[in-house]
TORBAVO-32958 format. One record per residue (C-alpha): residue in one letter; x, z, y; residue number from 1. Coordinates in steps of 0.02 Angstrom, whole numbers, plus 50000, padded with zeros to 5 digits. Each point is the difference from the previous one (the first is absolute). Layout:
N
+---------+-------+-------+-------+-----+
| residuo |     x |     z |     y | num |
+---------+-------+-------+-------+-----+
|       A |     X |     Z |     Y | NUM |
...
+---------+-------+-------+-------+-----+
// end
This chain:
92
+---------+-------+-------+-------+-----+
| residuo |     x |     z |     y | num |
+---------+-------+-------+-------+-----+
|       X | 51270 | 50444 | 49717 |   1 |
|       X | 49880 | 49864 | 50037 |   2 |
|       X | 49915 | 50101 | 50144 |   3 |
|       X | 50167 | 50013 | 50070 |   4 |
|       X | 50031 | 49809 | 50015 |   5 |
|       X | 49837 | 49967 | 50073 |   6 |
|       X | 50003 | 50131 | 50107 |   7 |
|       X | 49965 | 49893 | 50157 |   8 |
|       X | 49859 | 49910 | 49927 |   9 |
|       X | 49900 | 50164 | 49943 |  10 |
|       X | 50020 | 50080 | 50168 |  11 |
|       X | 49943 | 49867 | 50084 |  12 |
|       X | 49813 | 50058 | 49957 |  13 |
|       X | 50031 | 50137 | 50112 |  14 |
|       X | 49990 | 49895 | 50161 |  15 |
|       X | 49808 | 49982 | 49958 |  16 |
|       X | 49902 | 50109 | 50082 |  17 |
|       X | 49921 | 50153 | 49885 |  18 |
|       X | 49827 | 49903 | 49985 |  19 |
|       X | 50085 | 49851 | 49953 |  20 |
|       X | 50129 | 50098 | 49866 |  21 |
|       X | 49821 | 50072 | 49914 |  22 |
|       X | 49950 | 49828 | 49979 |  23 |
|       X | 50167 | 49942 | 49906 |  24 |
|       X | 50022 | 50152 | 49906 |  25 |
|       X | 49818 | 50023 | 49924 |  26 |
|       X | 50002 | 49897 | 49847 |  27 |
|       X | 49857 | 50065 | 49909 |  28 |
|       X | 49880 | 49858 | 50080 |  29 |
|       X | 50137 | 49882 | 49911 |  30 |
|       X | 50023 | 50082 | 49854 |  31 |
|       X | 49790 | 50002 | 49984 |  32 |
|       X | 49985 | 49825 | 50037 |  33 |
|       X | 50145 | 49973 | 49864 |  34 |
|       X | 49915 | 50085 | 49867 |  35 |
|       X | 49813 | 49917 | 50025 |  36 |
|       X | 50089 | 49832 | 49993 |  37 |
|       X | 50075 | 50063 | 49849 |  38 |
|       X | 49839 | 50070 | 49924 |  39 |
|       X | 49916 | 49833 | 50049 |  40 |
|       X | 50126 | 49876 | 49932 |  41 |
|       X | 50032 | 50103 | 49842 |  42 |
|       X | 49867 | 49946 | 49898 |  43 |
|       X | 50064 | 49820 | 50019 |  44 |
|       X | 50179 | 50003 | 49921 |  45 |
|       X | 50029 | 49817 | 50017 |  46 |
|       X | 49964 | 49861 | 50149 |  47 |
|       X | 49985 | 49831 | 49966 |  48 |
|       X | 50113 | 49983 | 50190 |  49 |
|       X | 50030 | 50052 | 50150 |  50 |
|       X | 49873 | 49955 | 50094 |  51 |
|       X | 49893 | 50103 | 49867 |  52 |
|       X | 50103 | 50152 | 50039 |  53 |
|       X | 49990 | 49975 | 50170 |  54 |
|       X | 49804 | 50009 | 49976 |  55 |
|       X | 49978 | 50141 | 49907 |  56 |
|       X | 50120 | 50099 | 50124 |  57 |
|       X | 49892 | 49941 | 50147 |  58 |
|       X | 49826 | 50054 | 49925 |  59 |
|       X | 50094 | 50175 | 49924 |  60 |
|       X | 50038 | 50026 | 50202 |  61 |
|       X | 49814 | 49960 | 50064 |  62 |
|       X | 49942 | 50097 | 49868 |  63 |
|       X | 50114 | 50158 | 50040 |  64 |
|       X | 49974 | 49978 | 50202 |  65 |
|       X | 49807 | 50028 | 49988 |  66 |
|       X | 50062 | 50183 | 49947 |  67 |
|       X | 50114 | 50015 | 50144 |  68 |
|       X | 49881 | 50106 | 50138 |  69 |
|       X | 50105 | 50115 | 50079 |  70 |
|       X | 50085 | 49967 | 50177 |  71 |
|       X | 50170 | 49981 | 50035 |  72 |
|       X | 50046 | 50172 | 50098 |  73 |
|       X | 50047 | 49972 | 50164 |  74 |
|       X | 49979 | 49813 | 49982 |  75 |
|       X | 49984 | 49958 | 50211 |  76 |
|       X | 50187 | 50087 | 50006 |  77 |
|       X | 50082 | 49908 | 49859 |  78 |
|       X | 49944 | 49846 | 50035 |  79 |
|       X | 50065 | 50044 | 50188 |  80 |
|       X | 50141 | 50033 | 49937 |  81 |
|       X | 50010 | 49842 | 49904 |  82 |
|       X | 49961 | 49886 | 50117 |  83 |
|       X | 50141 | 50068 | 50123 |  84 |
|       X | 50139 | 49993 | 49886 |  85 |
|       X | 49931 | 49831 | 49915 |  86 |
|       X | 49947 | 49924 | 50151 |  87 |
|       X | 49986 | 49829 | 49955 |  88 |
|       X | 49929 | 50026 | 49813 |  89 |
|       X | 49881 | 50126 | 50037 |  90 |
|       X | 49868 | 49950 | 50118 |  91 |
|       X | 49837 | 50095 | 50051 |  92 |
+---------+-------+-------+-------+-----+
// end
């Protein structure tokens, strides 16, 4: 099974701590943001280029993020968290 190959790689997320695991594993932020870039490209079925794309996928994101209100649970641990175990990406 393909679970069984990668077994290494998938258990790998359990060195995270449990704040940082509910962070990876929560995908309904991304699956929201997917679908209101969706809903907000959709009406346009064709782009004259990329750059145009690129645009529209931009101004669907600043549109969706005025929406976005609610705090990050336990925000001050993760990003503890983060910053110890990516020490030199994650800077406060």
């Amino acid at each position: 099974m393909s679970w069984e190959k990668n077994w290494d790689e998938l258990t790998s997320y359990f060195e995270f701590p449990l704040e940082i695991r509910k962070i990876i594993y929560t995908t309904n932020v991304i699956e929201s943001l997917n679908s209101g870039i969706r809903k907000f490209t959709k009406a346009k079925n064709l782009f004259p280029d990329d750059q145009a794309a690129l645009k529209a996928v931009y101004l669907s994101v600043m549109n969706i993020q005025k929406k976005w209100t609610m705090p990050v649970r336990d925000w001050g641990k993760i990003i503890n968290q983060f910053s110890i175990i990516f020490e030199n990406r994650c800077l406060l």
